[in-house]
C-alpha positions as CSV (number, residue, x, y, z in Angstrom):
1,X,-49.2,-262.6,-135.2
2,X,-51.1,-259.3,-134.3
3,X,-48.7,-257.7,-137.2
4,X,-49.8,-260.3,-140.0
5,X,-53.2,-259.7,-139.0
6,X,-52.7,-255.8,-139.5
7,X,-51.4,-256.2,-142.3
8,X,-54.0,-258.3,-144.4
9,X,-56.3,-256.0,-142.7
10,X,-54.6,-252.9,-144.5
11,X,-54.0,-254.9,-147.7
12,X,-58.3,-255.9,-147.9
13,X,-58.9,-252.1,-147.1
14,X,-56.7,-250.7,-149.8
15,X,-57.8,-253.4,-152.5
16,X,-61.5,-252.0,-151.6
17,X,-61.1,-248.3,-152.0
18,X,-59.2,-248.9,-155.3
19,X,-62.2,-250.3,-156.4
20,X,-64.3,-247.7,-155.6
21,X,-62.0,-245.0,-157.2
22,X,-62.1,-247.2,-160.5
23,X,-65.9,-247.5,-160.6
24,X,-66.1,-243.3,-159.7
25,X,-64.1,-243.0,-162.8
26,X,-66.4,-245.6,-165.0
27,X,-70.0,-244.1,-164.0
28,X,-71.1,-240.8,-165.5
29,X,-70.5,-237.7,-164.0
30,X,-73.3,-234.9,-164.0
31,X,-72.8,-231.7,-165.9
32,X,-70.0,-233.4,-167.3
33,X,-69.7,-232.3,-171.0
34,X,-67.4,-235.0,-173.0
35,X,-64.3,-233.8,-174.9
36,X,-63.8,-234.0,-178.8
37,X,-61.5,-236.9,-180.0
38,X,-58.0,-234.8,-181.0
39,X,-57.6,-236.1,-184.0
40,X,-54.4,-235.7,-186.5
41,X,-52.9,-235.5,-189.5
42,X,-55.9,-233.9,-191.4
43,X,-55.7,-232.1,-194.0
44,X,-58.3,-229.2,-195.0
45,X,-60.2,-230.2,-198.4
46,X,-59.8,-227.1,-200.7
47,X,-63.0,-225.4,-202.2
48,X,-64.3,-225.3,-205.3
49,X,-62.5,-224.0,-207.9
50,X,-64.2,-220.4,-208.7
51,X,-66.0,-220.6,-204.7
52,X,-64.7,-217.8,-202.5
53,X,-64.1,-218.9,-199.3
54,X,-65.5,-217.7,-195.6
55,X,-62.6,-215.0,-194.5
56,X,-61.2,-216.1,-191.4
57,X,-60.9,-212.7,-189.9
58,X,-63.0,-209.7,-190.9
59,X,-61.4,-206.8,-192.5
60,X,-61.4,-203.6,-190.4
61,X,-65.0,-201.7,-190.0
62,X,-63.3,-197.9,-190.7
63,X,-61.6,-199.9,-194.0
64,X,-63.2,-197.8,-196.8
65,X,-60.0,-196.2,-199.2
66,X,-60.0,-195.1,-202.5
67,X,-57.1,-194.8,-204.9
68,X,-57.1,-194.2,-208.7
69,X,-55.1,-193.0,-211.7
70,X,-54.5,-191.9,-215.4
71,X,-51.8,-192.4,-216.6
72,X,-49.9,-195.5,-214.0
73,X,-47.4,-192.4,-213.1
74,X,-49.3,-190.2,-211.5
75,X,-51.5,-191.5,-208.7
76,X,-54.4,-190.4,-206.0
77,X,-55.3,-191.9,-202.4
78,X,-57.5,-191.3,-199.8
79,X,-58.9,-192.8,-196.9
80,X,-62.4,-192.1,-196.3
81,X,-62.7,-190.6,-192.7
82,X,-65.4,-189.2,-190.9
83,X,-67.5,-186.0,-190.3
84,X,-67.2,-186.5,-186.6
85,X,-63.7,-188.2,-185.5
86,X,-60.9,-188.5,-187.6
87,X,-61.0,-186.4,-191.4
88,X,-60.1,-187.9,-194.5
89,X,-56.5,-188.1,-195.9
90,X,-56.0,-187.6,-200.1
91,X,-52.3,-188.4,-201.0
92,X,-50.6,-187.9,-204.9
93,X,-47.5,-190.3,-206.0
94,X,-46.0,-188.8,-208.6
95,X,-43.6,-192.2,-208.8
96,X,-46.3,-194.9,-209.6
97,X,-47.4,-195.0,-205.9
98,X,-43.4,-195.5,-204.8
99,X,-43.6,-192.4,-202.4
100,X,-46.5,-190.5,-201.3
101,X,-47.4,-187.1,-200.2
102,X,-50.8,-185.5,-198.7
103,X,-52.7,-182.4,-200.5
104,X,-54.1,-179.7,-198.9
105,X,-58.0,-180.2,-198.8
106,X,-58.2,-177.5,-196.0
107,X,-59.5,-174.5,-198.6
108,X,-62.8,-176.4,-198.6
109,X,-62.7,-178.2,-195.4
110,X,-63.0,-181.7,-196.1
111,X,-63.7,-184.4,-193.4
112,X,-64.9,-187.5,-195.5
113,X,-64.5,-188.6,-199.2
114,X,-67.3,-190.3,-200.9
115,X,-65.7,-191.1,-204.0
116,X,-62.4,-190.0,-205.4
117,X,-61.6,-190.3,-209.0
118,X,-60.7,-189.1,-212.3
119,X,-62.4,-187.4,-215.3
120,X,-62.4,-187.2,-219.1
121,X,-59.4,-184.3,-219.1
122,X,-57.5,-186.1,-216.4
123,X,-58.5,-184.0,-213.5
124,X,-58.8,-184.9,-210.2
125,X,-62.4,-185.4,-208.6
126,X,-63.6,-185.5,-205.3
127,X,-67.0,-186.0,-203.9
128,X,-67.3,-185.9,-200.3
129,X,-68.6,-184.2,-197.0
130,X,-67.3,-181.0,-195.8
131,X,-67.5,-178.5,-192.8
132,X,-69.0,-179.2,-189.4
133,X,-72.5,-179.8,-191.2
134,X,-71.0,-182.6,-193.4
135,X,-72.3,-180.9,-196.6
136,X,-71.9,-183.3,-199.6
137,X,-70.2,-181.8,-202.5
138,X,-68.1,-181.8,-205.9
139,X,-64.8,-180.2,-205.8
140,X,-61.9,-180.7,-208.7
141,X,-58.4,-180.1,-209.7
142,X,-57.3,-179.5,-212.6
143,X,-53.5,-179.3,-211.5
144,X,-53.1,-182.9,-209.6
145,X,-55.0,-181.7,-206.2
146,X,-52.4,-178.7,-205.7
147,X,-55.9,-176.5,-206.0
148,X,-59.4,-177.3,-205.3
149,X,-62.5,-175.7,-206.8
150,X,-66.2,-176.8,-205.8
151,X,-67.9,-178.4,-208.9
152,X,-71.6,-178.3,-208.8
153,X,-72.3,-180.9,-211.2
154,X,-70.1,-183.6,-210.1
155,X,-72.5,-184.8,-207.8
156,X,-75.3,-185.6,-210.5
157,X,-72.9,-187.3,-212.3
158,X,-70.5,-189.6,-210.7
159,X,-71.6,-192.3,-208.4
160,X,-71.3,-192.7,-205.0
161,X,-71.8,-194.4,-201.3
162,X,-73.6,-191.7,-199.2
163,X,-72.0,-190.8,-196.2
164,X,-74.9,-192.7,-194.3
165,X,-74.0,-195.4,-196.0
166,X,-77.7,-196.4,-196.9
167,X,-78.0,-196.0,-200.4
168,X,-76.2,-195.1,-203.8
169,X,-76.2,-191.7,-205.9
170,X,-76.4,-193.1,-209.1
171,X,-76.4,-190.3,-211.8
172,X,-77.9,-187.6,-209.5
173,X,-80.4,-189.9,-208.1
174,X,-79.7,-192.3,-204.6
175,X,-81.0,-196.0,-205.1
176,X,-81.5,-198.9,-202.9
177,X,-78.4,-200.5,-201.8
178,X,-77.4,-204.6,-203.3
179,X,-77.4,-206.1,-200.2
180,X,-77.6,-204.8,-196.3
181,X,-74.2,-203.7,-196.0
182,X,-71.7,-202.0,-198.7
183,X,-67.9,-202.9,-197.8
184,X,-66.6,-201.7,-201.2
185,X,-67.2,-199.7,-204.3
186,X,-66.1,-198.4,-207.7
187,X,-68.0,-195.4,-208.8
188,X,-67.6,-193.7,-211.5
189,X,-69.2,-191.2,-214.2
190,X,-70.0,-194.6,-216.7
191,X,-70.2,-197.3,-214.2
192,X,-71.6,-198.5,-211.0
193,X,-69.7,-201.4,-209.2
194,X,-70.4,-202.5,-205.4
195,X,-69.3,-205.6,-203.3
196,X,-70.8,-207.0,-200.0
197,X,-70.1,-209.5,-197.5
198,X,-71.1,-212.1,-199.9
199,X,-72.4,-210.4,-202.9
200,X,-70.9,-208.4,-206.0
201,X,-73.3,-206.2,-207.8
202,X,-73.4,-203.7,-210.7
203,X,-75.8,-201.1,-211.2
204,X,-77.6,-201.4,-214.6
205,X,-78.8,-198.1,-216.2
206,X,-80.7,-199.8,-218.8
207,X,-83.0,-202.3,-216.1
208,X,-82.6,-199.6,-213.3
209,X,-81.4,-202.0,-211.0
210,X,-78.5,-204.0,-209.5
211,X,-77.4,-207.2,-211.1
212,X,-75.8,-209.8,-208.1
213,X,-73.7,-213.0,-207.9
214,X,-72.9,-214.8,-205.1
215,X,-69.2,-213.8,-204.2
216,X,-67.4,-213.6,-200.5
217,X,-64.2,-211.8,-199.7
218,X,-63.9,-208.8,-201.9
219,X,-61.5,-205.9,-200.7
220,X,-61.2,-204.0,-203.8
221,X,-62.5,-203.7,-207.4
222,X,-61.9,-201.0,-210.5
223,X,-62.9,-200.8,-213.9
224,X,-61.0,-199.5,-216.8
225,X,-63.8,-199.2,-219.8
226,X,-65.5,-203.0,-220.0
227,X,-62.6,-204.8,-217.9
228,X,-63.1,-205.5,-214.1
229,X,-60.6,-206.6,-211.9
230,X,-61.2,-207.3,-208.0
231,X,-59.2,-209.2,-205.6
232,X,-60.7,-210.9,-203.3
233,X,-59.4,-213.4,-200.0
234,X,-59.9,-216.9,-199.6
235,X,-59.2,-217.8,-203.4
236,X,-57.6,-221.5,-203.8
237,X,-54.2,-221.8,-204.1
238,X,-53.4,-218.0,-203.5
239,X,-51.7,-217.2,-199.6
240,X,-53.1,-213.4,-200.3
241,X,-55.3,-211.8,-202.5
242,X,-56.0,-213.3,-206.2
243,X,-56.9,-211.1,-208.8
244,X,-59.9,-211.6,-210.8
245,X,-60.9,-210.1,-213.9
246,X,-63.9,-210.1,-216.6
247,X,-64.5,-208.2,-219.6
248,X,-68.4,-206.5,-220.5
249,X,-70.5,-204.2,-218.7
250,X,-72.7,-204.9,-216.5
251,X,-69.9,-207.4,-215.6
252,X,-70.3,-210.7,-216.2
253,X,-69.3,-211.5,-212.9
254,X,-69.6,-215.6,-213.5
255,X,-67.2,-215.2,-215.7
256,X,-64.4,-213.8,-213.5
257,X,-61.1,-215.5,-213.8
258,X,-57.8,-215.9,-211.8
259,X,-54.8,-214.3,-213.4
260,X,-52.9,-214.0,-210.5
261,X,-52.1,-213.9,-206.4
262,X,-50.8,-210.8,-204.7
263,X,-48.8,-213.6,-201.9
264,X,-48.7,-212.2,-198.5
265,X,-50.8,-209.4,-198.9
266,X,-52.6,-209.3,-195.8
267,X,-56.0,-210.5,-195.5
268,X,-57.9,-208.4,-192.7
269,X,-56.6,-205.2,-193.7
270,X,-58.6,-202.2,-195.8
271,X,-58.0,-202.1,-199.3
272,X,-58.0,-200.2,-202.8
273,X,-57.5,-201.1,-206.2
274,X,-56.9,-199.2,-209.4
275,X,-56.1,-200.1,-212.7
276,X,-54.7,-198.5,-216.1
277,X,-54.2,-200.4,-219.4
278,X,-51.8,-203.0,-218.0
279,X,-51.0,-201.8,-215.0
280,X,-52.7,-202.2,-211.5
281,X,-52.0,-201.0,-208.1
282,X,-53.4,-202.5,-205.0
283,X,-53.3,-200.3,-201.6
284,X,-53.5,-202.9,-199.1
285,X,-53.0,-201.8,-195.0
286,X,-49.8,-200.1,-195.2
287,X,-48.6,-201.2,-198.6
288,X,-48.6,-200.4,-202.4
289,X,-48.3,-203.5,-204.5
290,X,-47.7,-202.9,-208.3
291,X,-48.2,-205.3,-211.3
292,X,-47.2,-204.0,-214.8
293,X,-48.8,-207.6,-216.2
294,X,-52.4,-207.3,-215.8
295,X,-52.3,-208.4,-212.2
296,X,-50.6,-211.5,-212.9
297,X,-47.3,-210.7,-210.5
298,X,-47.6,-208.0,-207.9
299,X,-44.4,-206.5,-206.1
């Protein structure tokens, strides 16, 4: 008898703090923060044809390169460096950027290029800052960077980020910047092209000032005479970089459209982009793509 009565004792007790443990778990909790619903099989709507998307991760802060050419054989490179860590690196590919080799810049002691491009004879130019004093100068070769010589007038005539990185040297003279922050440019003796976190912008001798459009996620942008071409991440469709290219100048940048997708090139990485008649070369991280078609396949 005294074991029955134990044991509906034990059942009445356990019924009881069962309950309890249920209504702990129904009553709110303080500082309890509740959890987002998982939810699956979603899938992301695309954006707007022509919108540039948000990168998903930004590309590297010491990303400014250069590269350029004359003749799609013969090519030029060079990271931009710094005056007080690591000096810049100028590099010639004499096998349409296949293989590379650096030039001796150590005659004029050159720690970080400004601009690097080419002029109306074919020789190599270089604006940049040299020497412990980071002195801005010209300097030019006129036998594909095997010898330097300082050019005086180079810096009145071809544009350029200064090494502050506050304003632009247009023709001789600096001018505000587009936006805050200058992530890439394409300076040369006729034209002025920048791009910014969310802008692109071309300086405009005839207003004296920058014309802008709205446009994310450009890593690298040249002109050959009237045509523009940029590439730029987050591009529908394209699991890269997708080249972009419109024709007047100042750049109708509106009018920018998509002739092809450099797939796989990698998205966070520094890049540089040069282009000749129908060739283009894109200098991405560690990489040299090539398209012969106008941009339209890349390899």
């Amino acid at each position: 008898m005294l074991i029955l009565v134990g044991l509906a004792l034990f059942l009445i007790v356990d019924v009881i703090l069962v309950g309890l443990a249920l209504s702990a778990n129904d009553a709110p909790t303080a500082g309890r923060t509740p959890r987002p619903l998982v939810t699956f099989n979603t899938t992301p709507q695309p954006a707007e044809p022509g919108a540039s998307a948000e990168p998903t991760a930004e590309p590297a802060a010491d990303g400014k390169r250069f590269i350029t050419t004359v003749d799609g054989q013969t090519l030029w490179r060079a990271t931009a460096g710094a005056c007080a860590s690591t000096p810049a690196v100028v590099e010639r590919s004499v096998d349409a950027g296949v293989t590379w080799a650096p030039l001796a810049t150590s005659t004029f002691d050159l720690r970080q290029v400004l601009t690097l491009t080419t002029g109306d004879e074919g020789e190599l130019e270089i604006i940049g800052a040299t020497g412990d004093a980071c002195a801005v100068g010209g300097f030019s070769s006129a036998d594909a960077g095997d010898s330097w010589a300082p050019d005086t007038a180079l810096a009145a005539e071809v544009g350029y980020l200064t090494s502050d990185e506050t304003s632009v040297v247009v023709a001789g003279q600096g001018v505000g910047l587009p936006c805050p922050s200058v992530d890439v440019i394409d300076a040369t003796a006729t034209r002025t092209v920048a791009a910014c976190a969310a802008v692109l912008a071309e300086w405009n001798p005839a207003t004296g000032s920058w014309g802008a459009s709205p446009y994310a996620g450009v890593h690298g942008l040249a002109t050959d005479g009237e045509r523009l071409m940029f590439v730029a991440r987050g591009v529908p469709g394209c699991n890269g970089l997708g080249a972009l290219v419109t024709n007047g100048a100042p750049a109708p940048f509106e009018n920018a459209s998509l002739v092809g997708c450099a797939e796989g090139a990698d998205v966070t990485a520094p890049a540089a982009l040069a282009i000749a008649g129908t060739g283009a070369w894109l200098w991405v991280g560690d990489t040299v793509l090539r398209s012969t078609d106008g941009g339209v396949t890349w390899g």
